[in-house]
C-alpha positions in Angstrom: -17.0 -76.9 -60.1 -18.7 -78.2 -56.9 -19.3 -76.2 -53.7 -16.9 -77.4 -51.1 -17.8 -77.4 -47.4 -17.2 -74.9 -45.3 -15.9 -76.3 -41.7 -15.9 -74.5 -38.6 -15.0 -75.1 -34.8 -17.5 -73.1 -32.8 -16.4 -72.3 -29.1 -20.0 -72.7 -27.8 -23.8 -72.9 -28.5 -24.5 -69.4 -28.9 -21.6 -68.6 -31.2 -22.7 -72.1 -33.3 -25.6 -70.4 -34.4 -23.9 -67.3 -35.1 -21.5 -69.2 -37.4 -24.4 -70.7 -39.2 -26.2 -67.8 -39.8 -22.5 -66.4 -41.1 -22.5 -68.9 -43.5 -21.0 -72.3 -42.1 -21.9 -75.8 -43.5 -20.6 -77.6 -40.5 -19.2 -77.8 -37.4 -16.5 -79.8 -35.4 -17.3 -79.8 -31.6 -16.9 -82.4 -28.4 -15.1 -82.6 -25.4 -10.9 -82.7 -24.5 -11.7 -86.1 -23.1 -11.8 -87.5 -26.6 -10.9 -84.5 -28.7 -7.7 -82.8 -29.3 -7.4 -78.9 -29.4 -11.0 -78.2 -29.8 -11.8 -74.4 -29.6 -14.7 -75.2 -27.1 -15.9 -77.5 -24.8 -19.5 -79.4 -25.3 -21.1 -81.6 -22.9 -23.2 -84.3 -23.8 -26.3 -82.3 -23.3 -24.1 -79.4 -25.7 -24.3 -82.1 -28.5 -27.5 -82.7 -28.4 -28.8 -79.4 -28.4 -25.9 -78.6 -31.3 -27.3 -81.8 -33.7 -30.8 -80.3 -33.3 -30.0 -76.9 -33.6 -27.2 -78.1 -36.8 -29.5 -80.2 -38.8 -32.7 -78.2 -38.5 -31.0 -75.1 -40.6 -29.4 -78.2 -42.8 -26.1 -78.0 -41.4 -23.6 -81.1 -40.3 -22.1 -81.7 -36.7 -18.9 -83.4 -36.4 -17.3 -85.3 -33.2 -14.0 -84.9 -32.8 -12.3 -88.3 -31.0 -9.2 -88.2 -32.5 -7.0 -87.6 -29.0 -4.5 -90.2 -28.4 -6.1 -93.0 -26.3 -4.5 -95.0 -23.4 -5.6 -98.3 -21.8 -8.0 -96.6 -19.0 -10.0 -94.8 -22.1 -10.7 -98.3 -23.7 -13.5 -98.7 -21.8 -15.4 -95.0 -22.2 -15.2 -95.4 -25.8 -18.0 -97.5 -26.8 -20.4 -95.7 -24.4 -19.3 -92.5 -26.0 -19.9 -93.9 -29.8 -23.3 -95.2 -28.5 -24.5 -91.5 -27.6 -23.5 -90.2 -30.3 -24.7 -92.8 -32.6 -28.2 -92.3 -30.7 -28.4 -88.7 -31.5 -27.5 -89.1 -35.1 -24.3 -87.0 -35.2 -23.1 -87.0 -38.7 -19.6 -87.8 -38.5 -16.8 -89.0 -35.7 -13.4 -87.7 -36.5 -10.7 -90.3 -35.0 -6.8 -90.9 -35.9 -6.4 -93.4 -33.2 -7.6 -97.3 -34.7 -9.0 -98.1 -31.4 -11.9 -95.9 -31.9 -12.0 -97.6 -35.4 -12.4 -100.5 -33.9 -14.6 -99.6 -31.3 -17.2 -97.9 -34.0 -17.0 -101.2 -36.2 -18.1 -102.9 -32.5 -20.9 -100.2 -31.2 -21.8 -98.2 -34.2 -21.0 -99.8 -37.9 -23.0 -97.8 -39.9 -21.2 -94.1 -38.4 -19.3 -91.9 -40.7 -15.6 -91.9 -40.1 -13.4 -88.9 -40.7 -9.7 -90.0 -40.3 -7.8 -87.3 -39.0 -4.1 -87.7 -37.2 -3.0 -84.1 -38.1 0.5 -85.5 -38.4 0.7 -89.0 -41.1 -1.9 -87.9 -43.6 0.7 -86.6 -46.1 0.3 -89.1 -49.2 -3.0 -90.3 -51.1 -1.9 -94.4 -50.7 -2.3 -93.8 -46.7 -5.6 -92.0 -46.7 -6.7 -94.6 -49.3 -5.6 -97.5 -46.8 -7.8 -95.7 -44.2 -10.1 -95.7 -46.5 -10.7 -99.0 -47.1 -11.0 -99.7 -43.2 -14.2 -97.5 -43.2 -12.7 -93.7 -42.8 -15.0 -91.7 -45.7 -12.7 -88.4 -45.3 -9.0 -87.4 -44.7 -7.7 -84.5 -42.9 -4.5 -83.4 -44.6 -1.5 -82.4 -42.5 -0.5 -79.5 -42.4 2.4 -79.3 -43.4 2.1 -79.9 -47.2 2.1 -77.8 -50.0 -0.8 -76.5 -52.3 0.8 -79.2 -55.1 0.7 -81.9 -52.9 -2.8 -81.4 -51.8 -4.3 -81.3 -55.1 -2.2 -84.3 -56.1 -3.6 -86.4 -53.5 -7.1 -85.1 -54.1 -6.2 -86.4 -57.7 -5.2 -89.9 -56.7 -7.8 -90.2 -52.9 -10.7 -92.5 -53.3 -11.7 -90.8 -50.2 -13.5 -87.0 -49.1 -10.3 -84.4 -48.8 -10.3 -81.6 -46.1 -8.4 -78.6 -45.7 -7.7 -76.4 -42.9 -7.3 -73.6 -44.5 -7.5 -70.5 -41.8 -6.5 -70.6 -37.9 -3.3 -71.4 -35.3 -1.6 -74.7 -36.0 -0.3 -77.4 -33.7 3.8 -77.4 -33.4 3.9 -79.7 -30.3 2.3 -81.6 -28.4 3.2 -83.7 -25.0 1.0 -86.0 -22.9 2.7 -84.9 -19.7 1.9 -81.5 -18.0 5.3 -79.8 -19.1 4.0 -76.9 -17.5 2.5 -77.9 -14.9 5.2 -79.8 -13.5 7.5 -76.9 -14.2 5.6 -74.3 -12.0 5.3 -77.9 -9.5 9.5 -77.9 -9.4 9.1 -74.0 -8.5 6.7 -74.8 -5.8 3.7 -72.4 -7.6 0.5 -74.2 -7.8 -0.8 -73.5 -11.3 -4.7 -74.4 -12.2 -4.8 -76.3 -15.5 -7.6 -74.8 -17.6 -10.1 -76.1 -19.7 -9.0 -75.8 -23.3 -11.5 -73.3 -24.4 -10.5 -71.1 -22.0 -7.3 -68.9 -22.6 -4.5 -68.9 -20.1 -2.7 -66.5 -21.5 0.5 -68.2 -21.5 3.5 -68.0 -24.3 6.6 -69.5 -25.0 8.9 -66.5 -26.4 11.5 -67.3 -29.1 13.7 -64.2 -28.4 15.9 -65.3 -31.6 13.0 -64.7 -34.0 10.9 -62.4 -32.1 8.0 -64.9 -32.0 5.5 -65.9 -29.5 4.5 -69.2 -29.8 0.9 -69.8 -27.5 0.6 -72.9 -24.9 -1.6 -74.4 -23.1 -2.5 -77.3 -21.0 -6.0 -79.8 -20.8 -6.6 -83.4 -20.3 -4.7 -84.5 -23.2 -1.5 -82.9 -22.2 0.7 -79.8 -23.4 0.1 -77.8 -26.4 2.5 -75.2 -28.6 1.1 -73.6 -31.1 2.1 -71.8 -34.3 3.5 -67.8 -34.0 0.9 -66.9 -36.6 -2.2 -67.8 -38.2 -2.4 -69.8 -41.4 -4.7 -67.9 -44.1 -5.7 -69.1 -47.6 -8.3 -66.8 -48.6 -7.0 -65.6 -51.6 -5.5 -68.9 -52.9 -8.8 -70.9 -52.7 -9.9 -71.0 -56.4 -7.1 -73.6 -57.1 -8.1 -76.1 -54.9 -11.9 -75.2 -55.4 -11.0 -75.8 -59.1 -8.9 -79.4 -58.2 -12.4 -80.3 -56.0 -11.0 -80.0 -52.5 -14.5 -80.9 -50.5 -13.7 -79.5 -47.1 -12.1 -76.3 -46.1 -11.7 -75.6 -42.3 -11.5 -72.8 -40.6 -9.5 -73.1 -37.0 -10.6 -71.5 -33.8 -8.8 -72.4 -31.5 -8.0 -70.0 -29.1 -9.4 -67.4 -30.7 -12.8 -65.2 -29.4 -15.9 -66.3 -31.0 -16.6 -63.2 -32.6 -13.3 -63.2 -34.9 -14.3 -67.0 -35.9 -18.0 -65.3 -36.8 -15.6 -62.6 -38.7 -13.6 -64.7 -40.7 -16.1 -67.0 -41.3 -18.4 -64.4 -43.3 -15.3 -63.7 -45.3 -14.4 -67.4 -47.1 -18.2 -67.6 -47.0 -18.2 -64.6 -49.6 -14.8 -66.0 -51.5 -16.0 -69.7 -52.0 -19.2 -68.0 -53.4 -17.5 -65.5 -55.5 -15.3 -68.4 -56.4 -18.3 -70.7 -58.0 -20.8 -67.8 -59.4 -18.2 -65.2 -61.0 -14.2 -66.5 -60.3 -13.4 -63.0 -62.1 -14.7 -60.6 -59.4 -13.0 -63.2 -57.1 -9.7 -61.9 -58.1 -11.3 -58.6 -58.2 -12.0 -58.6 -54.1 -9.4 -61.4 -53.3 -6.8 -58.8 -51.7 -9.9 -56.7 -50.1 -11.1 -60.1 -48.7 -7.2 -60.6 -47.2 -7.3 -57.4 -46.2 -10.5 -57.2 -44.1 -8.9 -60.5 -42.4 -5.6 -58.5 -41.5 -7.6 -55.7 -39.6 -9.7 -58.1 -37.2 -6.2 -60.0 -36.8 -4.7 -59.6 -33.2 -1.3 -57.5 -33.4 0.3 -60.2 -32.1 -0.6 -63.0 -34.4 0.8 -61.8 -37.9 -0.9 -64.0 -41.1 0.7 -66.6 -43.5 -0.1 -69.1 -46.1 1.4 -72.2 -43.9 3.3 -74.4 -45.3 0.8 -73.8 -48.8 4.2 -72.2 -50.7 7.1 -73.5 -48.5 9.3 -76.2 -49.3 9.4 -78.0 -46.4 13.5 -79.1 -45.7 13.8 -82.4 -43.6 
């Protein structure tokens, strides 16, 4: 059984290198102008300092660039590529072609992680990315435990997992809220992603609240709760998943630090003694539940659900 990767989105620096001492393998940073729903924001001068700080302890750094991109982007992308080509980040993460396209142009030897969050849900569509230069998939996230190890089965390509963390149920390019609170005549501030606004959209029905926000790349509604696989990880260790992520987003650094400690002991339990994995597996859940906020209850996704078009 190989050790898969353990993912992480760090909300700055300082918590980076906390997540690496908890026991991440790599990292997914960058900036809204280029990345959707990223749990922090990082500069230019952030990356650089994060590729030192990553690959001295061993670690990888990741680029996300995989927001939607319209015709007065075009021109930023190549630039962007070029930096980060220069400072040896190991991967870019895209989903739109024009950054493919712009890589193959600036940057030919770069890494490519496709990643859409939406279309990856068969193996003969991340295959076809594949063979246009993507070495990874992102699954959606809306498939089943089956179907992910089924495509693993069939992918010439790398396979990540978000396996922990808020997921994405809309998003808009306008400023839905914005112009809302415009029609009202309130001014509203738009906030930077990383930083939380504190604003829900309440489902009084169900009794959930779903969290939204606005950045550069538009309006954003997330999931009521917060997806969790930590005790359903030997399967897919066992069917060679490479990549498990664990989602930030909008949570404080020092739950991601939390959490992060936790699937770093349950992937290692998982390869050296699987048995005392199902020993600690609910204790592991369990220690998850507590530093959970009240208001966002845990569930396994869409891992167990049948999913009804």
């Amino acid at each position: 059984m190989k050790t898969p990767e353990l993912l992480v989105t760090p909300t700055s620096i300082e918590n980076m290198k906390n997540l690496i001492d908890a026991g991440a393998d790599a990292f997914v940073i960058g900036e809204q102008s280029y990345g959707l729903r990223l749990a922090g924001e990082f500069s230019r001068n952030d990356v650089k300092e994060a590729v030192k700080i990553a690959h001295d302890k061993g670690k990888k750094l990741y680029v996300a660039m995989n927001a939607i991109f319209h015709n007065d982007k075009i021109d930023e992308l190549n630039d962007y590529i070029a930096f980060l080509r220069d400072h040896h980040v190991d991967s870019i993460i895209f989903g739109d072609p024009a950054v493919l396209m712009a890589v193959r142009e600036t940057a030919p030897e770069m890494r490519l992680h496709w990643n859409t969050e939406t279309t990856a849900t068969n193996w003969y569509t991340c295959n076809y990315w594949g063979r246009r230069g993507a070495k990874r998939a992102v699954l959606a996230r809306e498939l089943s435990m089956e179907a992910i190890i089924e495509m693993k089965e069939n992918a010439d390509v790398e396979i990540e997992v978000q396996v922990h963390g808020m997921t994405c149920m809309f998003q808009s390019k306008r400023s839905l809220i914005g112009n809302y609170f415009e029609f009202r005549g309130e001014a509203m501030k738009v906030e930077k992603q990383h930083q939380e606004t504190g604003m829900l959209l309440y489902d009084k029905e169900r009794d959930n609240k779903y969290p939204i926000f606005e950045d550069e790349n538009g309006t954003h509604i997330m999931s009521p709760n917060d997806m969790c696989i930590i005790d359903e990880l030997q399967e897919m260790m066992e069917a060679g998943i490479d990549s498990f992520k664990i989602d930030g987003v909008l949570h404080s650094p020092e739950y991601i630090v939390e959490v992060t400690k936790l699937y770093r002991k349950a992937i290692d339990l998982v390869l050296k003694d699987p048995e005392e994995y199902e020993d600690v597996k609910d204790g592991l859940l369990e220690k998850i539940e507590q530093l959970q906020p009240k208001t966002r209850p845990l569930d396994t996704g869409f891992f167990f659900k049948e999913t009804v078009y």
